[in-house]
mmCIF file of the C-alpha atoms, coordinates in Angstrom:
data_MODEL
# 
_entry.id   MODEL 
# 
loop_
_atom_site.group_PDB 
_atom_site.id 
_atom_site.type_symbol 
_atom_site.label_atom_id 
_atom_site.label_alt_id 
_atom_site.label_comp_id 
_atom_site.label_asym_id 
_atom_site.label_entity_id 
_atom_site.label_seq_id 
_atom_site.pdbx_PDB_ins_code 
_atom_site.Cartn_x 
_atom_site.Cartn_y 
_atom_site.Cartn_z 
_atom_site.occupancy 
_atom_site.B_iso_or_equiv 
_atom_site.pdbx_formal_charge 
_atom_site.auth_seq_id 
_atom_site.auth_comp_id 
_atom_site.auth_asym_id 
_atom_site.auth_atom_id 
_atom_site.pdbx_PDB_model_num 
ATOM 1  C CA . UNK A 1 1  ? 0.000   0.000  0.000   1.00 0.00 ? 1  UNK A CA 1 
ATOM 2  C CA . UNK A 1 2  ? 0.961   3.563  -0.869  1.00 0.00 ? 2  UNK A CA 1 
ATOM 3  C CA . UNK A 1 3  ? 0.928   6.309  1.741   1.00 0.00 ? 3  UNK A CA 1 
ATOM 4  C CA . UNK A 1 4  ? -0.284  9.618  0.334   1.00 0.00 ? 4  UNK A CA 1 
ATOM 5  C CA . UNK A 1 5  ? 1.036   12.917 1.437   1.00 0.00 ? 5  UNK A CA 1 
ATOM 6  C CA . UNK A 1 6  ? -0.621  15.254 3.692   1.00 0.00 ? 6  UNK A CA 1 
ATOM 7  C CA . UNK A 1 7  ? 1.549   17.900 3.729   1.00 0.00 ? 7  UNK A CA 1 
ATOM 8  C CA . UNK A 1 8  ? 4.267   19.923 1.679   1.00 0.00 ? 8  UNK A CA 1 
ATOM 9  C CA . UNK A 1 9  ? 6.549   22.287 1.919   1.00 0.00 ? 9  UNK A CA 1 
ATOM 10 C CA . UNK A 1 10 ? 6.742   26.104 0.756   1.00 0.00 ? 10 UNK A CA 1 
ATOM 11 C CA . UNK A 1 11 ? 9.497   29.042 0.312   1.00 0.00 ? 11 UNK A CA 1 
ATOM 12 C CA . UNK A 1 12 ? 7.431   31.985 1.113   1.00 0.00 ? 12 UNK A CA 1 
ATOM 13 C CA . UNK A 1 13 ? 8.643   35.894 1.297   1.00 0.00 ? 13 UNK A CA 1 
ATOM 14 C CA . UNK A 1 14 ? 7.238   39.215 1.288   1.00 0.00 ? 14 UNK A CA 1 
ATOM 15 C CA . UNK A 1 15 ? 6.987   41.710 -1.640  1.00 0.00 ? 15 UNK A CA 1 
ATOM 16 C CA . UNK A 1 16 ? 10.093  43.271 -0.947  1.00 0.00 ? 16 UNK A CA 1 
ATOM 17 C CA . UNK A 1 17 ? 11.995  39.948 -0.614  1.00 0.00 ? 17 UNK A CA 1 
ATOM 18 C CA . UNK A 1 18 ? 13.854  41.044 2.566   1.00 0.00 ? 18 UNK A CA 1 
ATOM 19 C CA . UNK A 1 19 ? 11.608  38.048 4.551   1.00 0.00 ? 19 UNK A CA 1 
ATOM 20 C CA . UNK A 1 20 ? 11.797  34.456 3.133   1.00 0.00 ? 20 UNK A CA 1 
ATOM 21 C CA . UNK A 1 21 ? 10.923  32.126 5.115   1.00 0.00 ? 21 UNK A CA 1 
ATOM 22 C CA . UNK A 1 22 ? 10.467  28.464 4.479   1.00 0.00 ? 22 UNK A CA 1 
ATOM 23 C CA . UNK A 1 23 ? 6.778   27.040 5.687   1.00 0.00 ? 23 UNK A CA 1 
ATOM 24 C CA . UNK A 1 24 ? 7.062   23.053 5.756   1.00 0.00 ? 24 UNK A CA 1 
ATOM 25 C CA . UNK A 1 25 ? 4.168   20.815 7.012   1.00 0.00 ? 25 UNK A CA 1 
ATOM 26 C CA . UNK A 1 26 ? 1.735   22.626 4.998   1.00 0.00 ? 26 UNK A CA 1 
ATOM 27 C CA . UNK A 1 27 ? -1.701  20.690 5.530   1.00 0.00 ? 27 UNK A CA 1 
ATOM 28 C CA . UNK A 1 28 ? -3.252  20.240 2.399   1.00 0.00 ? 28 UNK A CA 1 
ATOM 29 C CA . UNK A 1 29 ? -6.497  20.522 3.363   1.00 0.00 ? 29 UNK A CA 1 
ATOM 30 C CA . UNK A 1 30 ? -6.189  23.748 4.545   1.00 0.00 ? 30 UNK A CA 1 
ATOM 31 C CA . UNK A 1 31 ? -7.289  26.764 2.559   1.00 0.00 ? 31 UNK A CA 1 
ATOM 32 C CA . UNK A 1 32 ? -5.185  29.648 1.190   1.00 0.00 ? 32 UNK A CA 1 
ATOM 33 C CA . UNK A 1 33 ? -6.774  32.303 3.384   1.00 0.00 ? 33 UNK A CA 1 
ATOM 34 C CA . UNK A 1 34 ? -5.708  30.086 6.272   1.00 0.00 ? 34 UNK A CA 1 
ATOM 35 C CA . UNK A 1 35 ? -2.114  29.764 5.069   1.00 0.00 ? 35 UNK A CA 1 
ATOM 36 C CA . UNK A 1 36 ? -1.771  33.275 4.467   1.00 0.00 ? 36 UNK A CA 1 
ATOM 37 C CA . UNK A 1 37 ? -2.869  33.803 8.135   1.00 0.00 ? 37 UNK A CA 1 
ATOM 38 C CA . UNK A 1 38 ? -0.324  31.774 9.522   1.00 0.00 ? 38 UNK A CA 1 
ATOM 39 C CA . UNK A 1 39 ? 2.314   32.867 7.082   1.00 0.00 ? 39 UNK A CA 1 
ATOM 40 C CA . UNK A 1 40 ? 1.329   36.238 8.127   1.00 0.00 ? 40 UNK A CA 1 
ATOM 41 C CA . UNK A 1 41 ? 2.076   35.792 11.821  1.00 0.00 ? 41 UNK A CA 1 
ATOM 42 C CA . UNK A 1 42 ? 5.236   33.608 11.106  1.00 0.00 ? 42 UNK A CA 1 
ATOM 43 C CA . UNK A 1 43 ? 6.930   36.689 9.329   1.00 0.00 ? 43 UNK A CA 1 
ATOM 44 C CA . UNK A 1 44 ? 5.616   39.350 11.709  1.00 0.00 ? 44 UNK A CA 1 
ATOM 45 C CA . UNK A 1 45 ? 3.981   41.406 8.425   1.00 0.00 ? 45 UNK A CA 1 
ATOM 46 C CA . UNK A 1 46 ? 1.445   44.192 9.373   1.00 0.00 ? 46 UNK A CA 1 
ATOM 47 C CA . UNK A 1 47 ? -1.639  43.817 9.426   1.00 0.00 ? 47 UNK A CA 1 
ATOM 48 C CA . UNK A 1 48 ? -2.409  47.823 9.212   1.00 0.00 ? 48 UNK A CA 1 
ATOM 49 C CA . UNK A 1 49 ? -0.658  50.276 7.497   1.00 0.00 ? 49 UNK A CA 1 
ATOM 50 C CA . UNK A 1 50 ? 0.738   53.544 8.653   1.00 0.00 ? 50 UNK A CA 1 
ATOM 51 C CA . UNK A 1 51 ? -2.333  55.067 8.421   1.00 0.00 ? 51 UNK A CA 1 
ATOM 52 C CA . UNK A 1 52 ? -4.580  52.805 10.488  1.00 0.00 ? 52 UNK A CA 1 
ATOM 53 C CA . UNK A 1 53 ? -5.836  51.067 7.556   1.00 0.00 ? 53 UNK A CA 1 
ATOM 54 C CA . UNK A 1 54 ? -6.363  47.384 7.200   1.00 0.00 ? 54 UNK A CA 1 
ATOM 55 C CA . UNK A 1 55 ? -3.758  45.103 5.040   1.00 0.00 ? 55 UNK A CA 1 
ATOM 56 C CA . UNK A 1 56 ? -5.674  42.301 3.309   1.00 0.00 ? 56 UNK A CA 1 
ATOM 57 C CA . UNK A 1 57 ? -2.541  39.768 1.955   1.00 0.00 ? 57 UNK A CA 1 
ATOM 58 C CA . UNK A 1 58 ? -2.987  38.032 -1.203  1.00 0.00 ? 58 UNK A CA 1 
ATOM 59 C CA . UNK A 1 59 ? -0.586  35.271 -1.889  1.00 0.00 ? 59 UNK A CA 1 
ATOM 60 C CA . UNK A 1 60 ? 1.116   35.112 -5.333  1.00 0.00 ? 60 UNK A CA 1 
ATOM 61 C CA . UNK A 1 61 ? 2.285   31.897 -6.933  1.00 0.00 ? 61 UNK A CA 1 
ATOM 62 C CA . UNK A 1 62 ? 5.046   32.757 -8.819  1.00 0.00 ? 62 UNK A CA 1 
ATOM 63 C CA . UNK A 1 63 ? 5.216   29.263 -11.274 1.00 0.00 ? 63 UNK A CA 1 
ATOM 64 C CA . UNK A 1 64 ? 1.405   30.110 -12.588 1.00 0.00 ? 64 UNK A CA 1 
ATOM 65 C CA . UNK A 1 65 ? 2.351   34.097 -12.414 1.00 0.00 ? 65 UNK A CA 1 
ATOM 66 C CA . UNK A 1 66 ? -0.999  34.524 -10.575 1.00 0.00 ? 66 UNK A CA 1 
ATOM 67 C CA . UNK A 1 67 ? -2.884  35.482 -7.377  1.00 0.00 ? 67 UNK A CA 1 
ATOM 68 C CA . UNK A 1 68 ? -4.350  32.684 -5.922  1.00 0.00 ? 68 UNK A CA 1 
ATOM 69 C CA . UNK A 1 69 ? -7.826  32.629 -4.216  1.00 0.00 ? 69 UNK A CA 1 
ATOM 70 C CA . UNK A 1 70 ? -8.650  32.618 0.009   1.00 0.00 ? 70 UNK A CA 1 
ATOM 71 C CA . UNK A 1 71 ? -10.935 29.983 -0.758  1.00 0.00 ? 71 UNK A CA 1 
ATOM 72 C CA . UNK A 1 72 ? -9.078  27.427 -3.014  1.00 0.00 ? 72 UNK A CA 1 
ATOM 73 C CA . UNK A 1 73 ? -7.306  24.768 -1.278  1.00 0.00 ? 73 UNK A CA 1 
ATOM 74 C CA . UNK A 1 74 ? -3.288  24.161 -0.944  1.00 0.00 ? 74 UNK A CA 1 
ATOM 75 C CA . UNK A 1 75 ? -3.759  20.660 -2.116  1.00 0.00 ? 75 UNK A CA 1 
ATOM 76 C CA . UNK A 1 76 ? -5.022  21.897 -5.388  1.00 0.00 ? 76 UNK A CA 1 
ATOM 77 C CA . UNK A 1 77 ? -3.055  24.392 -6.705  1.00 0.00 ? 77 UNK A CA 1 
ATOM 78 C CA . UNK A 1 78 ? 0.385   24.159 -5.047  1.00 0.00 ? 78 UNK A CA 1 
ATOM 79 C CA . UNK A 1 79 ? 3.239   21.731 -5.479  1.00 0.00 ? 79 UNK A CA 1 
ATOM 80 C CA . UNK A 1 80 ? 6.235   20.474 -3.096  1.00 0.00 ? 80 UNK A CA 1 
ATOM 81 C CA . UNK A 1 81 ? 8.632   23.440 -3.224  1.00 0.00 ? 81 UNK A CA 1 
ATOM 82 C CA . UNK A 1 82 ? 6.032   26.040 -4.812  1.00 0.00 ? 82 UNK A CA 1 
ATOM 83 C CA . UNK A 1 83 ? 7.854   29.715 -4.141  1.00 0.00 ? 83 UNK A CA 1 
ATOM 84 C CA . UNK A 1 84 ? 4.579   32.282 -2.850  1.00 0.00 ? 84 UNK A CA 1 
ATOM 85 C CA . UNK A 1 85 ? 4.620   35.905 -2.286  1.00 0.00 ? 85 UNK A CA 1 
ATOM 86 C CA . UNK A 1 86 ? 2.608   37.764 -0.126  1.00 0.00 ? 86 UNK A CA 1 
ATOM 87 C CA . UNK A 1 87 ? 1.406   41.082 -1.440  1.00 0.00 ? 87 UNK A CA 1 
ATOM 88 C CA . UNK A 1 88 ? -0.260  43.397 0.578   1.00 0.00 ? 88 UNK A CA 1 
ATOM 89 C CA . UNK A 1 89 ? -3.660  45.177 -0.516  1.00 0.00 ? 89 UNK A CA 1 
ATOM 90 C CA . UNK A 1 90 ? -5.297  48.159 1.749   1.00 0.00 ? 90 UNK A CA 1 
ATOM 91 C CA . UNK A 1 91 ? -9.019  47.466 2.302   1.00 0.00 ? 91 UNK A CA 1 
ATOM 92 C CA . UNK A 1 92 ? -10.491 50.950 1.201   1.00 0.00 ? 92 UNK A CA 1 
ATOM 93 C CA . UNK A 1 93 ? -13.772 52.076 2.326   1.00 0.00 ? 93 UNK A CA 1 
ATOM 94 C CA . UNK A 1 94 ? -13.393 49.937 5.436   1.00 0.00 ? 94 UNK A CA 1 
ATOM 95 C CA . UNK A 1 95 ? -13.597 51.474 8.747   1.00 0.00 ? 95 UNK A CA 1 
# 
């Protein structure tokens, strides 16, 4: 019998490149909004800018060249290895 995988591993940094970390153990049942989350805590990236305005994160994957969805799930669209960056967007209108 073959065991499946249930994880994988990531190379993650910010925009700016200046934070890479590495994000192994990646459940792949878990969604990207929930990744993101975790990523975001891992790296210490704000979560408001200097303004007092609220950074939403997308998370690019940079072997497809696109922004991937909060709701689509690792297992689907990323691979062993897959390099992500995290872009931030500031929520306008919110308050």
């Amino acid at each position: 019998m073959e065991a499946t995988a249930t994880t994988l591993g990531l190379q993650v940094s910010d925009v700016s490149g200046q934070k890479l970390v590495r994000a192994s153990a990646v459940p792949l049942n878990s969604t990207i909004g929930e990744l993101v989350d975790a990523l975001l805590a891992k790296m210490g990236l704000a979560r408001i800018d200097a303004q007092g305005r609220p950074l939403h994160y997308d998370a690019r994957l940079e072997r497809e060249a696109r922004s991937l969805g909060g709701s689509e799930t690792v297992g689907e669209v990323l691979r062993e290895g897959d390099e992500l960056t995290l872009t931030p967007n500031i929520d306008a209108g919110r308050r």
